[in-house]
C-alpha positions in Angstrom: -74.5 222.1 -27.7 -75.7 224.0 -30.2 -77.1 223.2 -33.6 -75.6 223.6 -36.7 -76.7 222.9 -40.4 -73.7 221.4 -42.6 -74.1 221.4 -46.2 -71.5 219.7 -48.0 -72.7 220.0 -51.6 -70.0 221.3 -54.4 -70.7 223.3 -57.7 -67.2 223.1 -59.1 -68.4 223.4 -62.8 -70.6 226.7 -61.7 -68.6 229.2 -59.5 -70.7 232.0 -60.1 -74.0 230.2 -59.0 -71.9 228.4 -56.0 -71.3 232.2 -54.7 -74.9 232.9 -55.7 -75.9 230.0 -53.0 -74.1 231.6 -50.3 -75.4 234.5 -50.4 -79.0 233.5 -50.9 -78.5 231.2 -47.8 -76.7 234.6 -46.1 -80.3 236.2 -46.9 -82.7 233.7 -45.6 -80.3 232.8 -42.7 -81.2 236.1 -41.4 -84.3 236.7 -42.8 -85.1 233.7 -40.0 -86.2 231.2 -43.2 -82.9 228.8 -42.7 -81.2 227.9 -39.8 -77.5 228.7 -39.0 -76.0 227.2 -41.8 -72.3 225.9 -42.8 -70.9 225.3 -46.3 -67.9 223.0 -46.0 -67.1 222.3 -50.0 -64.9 221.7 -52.9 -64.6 224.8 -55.3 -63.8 224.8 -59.1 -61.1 227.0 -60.2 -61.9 230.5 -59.9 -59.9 233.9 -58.5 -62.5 235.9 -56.0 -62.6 239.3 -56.7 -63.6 241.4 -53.6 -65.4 244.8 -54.0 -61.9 246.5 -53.9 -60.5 244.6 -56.9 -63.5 245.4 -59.1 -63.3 249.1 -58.3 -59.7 249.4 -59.5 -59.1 250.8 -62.5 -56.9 247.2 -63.6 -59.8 245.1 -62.5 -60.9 244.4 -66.6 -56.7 243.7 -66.9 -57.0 241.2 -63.7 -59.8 239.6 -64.8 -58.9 238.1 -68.3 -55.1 237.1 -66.4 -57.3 235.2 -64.6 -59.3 233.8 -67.1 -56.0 233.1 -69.4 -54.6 231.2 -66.6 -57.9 228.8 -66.6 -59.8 230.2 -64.2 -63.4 232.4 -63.8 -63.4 235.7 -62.3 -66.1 235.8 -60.0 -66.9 238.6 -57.5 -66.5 237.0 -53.5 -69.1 237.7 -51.2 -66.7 238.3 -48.2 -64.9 241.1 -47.9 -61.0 240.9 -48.9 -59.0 241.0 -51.8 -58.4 238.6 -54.7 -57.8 234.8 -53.6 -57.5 232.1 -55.6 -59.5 228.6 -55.0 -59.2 225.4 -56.9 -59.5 221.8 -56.8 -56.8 221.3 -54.2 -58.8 223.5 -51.7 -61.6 223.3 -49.4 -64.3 226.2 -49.1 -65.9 227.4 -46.4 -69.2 229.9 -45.9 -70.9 230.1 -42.7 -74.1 231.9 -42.6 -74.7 233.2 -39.1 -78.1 234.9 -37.5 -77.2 237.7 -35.7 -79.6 241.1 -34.9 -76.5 242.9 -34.1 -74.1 241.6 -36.4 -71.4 244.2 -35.9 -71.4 244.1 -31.9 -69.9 240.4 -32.8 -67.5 240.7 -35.8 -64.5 240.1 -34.2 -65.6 237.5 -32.2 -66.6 235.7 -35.6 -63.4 236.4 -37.3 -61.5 234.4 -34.2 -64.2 231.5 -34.2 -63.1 230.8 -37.8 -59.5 231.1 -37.7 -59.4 229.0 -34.4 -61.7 226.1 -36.3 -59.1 226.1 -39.6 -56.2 225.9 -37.0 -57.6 223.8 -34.9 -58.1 221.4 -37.8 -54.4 222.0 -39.3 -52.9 221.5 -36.2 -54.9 218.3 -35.7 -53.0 216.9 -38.9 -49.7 217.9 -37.8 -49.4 221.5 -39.1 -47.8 224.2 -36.7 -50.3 226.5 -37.7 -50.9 229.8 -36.1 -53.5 232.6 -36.5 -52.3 235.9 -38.2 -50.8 237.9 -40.9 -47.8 236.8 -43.0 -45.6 240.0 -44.3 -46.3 239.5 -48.1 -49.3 237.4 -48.0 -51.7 237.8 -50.2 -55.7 239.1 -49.5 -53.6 240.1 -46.3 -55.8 239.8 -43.0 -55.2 239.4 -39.2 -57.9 236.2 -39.0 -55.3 234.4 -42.1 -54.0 231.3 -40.7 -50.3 230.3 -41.4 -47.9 227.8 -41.2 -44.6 228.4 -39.0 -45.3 232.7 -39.5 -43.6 232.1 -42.7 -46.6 230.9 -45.1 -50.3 231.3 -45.9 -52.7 228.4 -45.5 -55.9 230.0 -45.4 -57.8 233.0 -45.7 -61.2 234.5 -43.9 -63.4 237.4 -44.9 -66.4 238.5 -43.6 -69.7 240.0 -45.1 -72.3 241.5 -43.0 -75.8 242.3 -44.0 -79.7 243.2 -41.3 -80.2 240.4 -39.2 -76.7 238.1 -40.1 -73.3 237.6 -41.1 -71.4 235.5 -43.7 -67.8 234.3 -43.4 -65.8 233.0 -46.2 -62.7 231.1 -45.8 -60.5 229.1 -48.5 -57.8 226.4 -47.1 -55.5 225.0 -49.4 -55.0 221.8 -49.0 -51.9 221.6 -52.2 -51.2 223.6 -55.3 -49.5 226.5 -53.1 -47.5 226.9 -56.6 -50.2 227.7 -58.3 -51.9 230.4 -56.2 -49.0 232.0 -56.7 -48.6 231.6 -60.5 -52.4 232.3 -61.1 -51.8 235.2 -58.6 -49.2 236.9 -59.8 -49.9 238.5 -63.3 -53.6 239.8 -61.2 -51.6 241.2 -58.4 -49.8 243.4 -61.0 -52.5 244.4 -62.5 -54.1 245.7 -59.6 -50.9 247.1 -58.6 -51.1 245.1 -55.3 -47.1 244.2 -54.0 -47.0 240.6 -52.1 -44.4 237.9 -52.2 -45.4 234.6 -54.1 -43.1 232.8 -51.5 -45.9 233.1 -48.8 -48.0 230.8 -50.9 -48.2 227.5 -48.8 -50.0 224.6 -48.4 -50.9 221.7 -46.1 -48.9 219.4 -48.4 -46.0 221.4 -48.1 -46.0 221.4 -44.7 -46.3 217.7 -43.7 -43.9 216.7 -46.8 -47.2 214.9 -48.6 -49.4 214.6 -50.7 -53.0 216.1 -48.4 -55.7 215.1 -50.7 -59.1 217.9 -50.1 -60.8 215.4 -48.8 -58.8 214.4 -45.7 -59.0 218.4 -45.4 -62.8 218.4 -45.6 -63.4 215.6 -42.6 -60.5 217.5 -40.2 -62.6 220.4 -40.9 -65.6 219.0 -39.9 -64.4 216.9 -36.7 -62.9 220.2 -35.2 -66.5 221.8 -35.9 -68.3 218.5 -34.5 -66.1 219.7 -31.4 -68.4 222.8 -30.8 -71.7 222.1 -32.4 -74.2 219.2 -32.8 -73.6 218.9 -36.9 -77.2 218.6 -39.0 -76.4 217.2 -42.6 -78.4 218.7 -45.1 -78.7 218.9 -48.7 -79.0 222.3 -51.0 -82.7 222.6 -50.8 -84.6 223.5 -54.2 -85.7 227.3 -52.9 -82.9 228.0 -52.2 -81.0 227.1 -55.3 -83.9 228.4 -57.7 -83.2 232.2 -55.7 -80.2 231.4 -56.3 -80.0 231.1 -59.9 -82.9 233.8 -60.1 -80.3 236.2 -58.8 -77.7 235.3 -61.6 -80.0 235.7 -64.4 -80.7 239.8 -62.6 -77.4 240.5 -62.3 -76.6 239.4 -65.7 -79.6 241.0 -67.2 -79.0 244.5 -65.5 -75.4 244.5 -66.5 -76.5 243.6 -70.6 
């Protein structure tokens, strides 16, 4: 079985630097400096922007709907369009090695979705892999309850010598996805139906706090890999906040 670093450290209060993490870990993972590494954590509450979203011309309109609503506006690493995480959610990145990375992206894509089903099924949750008509940051690799709502979202990020996935799983608050959602999703002139909008809670008729999330999460991974628990080591988080204070200097 192989090996498999779990990092379960959360930076709710700092959403920019918690995306900064995973993508410095993305870096050395394949750089060959870390090990395959997996992020399994709580977020803060934050709308994702992917690539997309910050090329469309209603991006600066998006943005401050998000922020009115309460939450940053942060860019996501993985691809995908806007998604919505907050405290009633669990995070994942995965930072794989790979010299190929393309040759394997599908095959990552269905490793991810199958561990989130796997884990929702596990609590009772008739959870299936694919699109919901509607749904939003729309992808074949969303998991869903029934075929009628979203539970979770995957995207994928792939850079020389590894790959990154990024997956959200909403735990409760499917409510207010969709009302944090829904004044961004018209300003970037995206259609989707708020009634997609689920949760784990909804499903099994109570309350599902994160947490009970989090360990299913991790027990369906302990199923595949031997699970190393590690901390956020200081290099990494001092790249980390070295690439925050570029970016924000080049953009000044």
């Amino acid at each position: 079985m192989d090996e498999l670093r779990l990092i379960r450290h959360s930076l709710p209060d700092r959403p920019e630097l918690s995306t900064a993490i995973s993508r410095t870990i993305l870096r050395r993972v394949a750089a060959g400096e870390l090990p395959p590494t997996i992020r399994i954590h709580r977020p803060g509450d934050e709308v994702a922007f992917g690539r997309q979203d910050l090329a469309s011309p209603g991006y600066e309109r998006a943005a401050a709907a998000a922020r009115a609503a309460g939450f940053a506006a942060v860019e996501r690493l993985a691809g995908g369009r806007a998604a919505v995480f907050h405290s009633g959610t669990i995070a994942i990145a995965r930072a794989y090695s790979d010299p190929q990375p393309p040759k394997r992206t599908y095959a990552r894509f269905e490793e991810m979705a199958d561990l989130i089903a796997g884990a929702l099924r596990g609590l009772g949750v008739e959870a299936r892999v694919g699109e919901v008509p509607g749904e939003y940051c729309p992808g074949a690799y969303s998991v869903n309850a029934r075929g009628a709502t979203k539970l979770a979202g995957i995207g994928q990020r792939m850079i020389r010598g590894g790959a990154h996935l990024g997956g959200v799983v909403v735990a409760s608050g499917g409510g207010e996805i969709a009302r944090v959602l829904d004044p961004v999703y018209e300003a970037l002139e995206l259609d989707w139906d708020p009634a997609t909008s689920g949760s784990v809670s909804d499903e099994l008729g109570r309350e599902v706090d994160p947490g009970e999330l989090e360990e299913a999460l991790i027990a369906e991974l302990a199923r595949s890999y031997e699970l190393v628990d590690a901390g956020l080591d200081e290099e990494t988080v001092e790249l980390a906040e070295e690439s925050l204070r570029s970016s924000t200097s080049a953009g000044s």
